[in-house]
C-alpha positions as CSV (number, residue, x, y, z in Angstrom):
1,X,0.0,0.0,0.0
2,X,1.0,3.8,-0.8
3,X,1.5,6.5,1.8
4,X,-2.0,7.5,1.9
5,X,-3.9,3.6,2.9
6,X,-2.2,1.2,5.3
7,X,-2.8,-2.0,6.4
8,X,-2.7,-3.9,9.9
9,X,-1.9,-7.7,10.0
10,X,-5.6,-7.7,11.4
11,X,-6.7,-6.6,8.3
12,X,-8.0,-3.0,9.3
13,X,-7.3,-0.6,6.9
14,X,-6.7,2.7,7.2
15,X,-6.8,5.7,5.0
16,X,-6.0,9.7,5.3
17,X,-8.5,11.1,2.9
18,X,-7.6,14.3,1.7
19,X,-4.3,12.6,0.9
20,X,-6.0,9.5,-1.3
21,X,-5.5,10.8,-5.4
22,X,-8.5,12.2,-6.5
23,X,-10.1,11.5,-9.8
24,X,-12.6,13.4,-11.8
25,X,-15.0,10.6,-12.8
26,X,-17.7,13.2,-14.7
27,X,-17.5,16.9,-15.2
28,X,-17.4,18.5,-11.8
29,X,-17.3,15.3,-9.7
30,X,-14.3,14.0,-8.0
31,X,-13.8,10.9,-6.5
32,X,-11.6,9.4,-3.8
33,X,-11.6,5.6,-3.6
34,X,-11.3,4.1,0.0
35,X,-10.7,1.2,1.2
36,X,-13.2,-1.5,1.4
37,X,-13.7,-5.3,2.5
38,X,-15.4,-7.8,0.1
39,X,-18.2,-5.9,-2.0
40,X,-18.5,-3.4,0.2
41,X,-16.2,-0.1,-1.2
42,X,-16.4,3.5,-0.2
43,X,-15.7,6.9,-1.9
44,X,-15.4,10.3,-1.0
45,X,-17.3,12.6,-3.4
46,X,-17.0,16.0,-4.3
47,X,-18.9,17.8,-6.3
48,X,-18.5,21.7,-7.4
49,X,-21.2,24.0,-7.1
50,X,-23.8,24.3,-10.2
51,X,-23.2,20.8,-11.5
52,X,-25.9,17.8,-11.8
53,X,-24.4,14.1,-12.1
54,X,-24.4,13.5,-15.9
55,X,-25.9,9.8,-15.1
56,X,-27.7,7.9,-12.6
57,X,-24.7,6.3,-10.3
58,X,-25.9,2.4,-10.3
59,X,-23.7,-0.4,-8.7
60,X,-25.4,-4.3,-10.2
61,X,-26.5,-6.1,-6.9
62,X,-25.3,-3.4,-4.5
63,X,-26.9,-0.9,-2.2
64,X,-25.2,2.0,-2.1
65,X,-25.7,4.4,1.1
66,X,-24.4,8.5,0.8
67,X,-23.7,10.8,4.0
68,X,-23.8,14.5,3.2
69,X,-20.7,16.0,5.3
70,X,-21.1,19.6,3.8
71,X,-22.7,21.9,1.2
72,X,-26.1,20.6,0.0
73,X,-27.5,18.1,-2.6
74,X,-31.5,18.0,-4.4
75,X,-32.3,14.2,-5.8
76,X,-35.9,13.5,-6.3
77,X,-36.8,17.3,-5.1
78,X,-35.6,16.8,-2.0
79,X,-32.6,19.4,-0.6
80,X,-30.5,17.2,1.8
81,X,-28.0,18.7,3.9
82,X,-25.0,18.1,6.1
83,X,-26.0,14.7,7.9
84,X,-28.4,14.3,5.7
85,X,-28.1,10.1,5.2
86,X,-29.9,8.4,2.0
87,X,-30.0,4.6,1.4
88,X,-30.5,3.6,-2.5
89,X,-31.4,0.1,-3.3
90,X,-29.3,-1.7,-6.3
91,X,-31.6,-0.7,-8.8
92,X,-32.7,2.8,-7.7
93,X,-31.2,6.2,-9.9
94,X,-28.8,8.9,-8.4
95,X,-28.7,11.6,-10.0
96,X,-28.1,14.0,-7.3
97,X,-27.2,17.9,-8.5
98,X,-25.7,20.9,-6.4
99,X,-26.0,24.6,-6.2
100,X,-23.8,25.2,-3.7
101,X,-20.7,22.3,-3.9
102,X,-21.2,19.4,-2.0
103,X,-19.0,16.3,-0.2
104,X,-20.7,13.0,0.1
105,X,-19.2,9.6,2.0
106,X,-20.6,7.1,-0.4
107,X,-20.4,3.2,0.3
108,X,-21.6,0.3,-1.2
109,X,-23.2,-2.4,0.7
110,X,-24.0,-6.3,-0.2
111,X,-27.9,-6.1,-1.1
């Protein structure tokens, strides 16, 4: 493992976020992969203010769960907020879009 994730021989892992490389996986939204066990992965999201997610984020045969840490999100006509917490089933759309910039915790859960 890099500098940024680490390892114990327990297997917990570890991971200093800010320092993970982010990648700009859609126009305005950067990602952070973190470390994960079996199916279950997690991101860090952020997205710049004035963008919508160009496509509906959908993971086959896993539920994905989001936890708004700052700025604000509207999916569905709904404005969610910092600790705002949404749980998506496998086969439900995300297609979240910002005004103000936002940064999600995003994880992906066996269901």
């Amino acid at each position: 493992m890099n500098g940024t994730m680490s390892k114990a021989r327990n297997g917990i892992q570890a991971a200093q976020v800010d320092a993970v490389k982010p990648v700009e996986v859609a126009p305005g939204v950067i990602c952070r992969h973190l470390p994960g066990v079996g199916p279950a992965d997690g991101w860090l999201y952020d997205l710049v203010p004035g963008i919508e997610w160009p496509e509906s984020d959908l993971h086959p045969g896993l539920a994905r769960a989001y936890y708004v840490l700052f700025g604000e999100i509207t999916f569905d006509d709904r404005h969610l907020g910092p600790g705002a917490y949404l749980v998506l089933a496998s086969d439900d759309h995300f297609h979240p879009r910002t005004t103000t910039g936002a940064r999600l915790l995003g994880t992906t859960l066996p269901g």
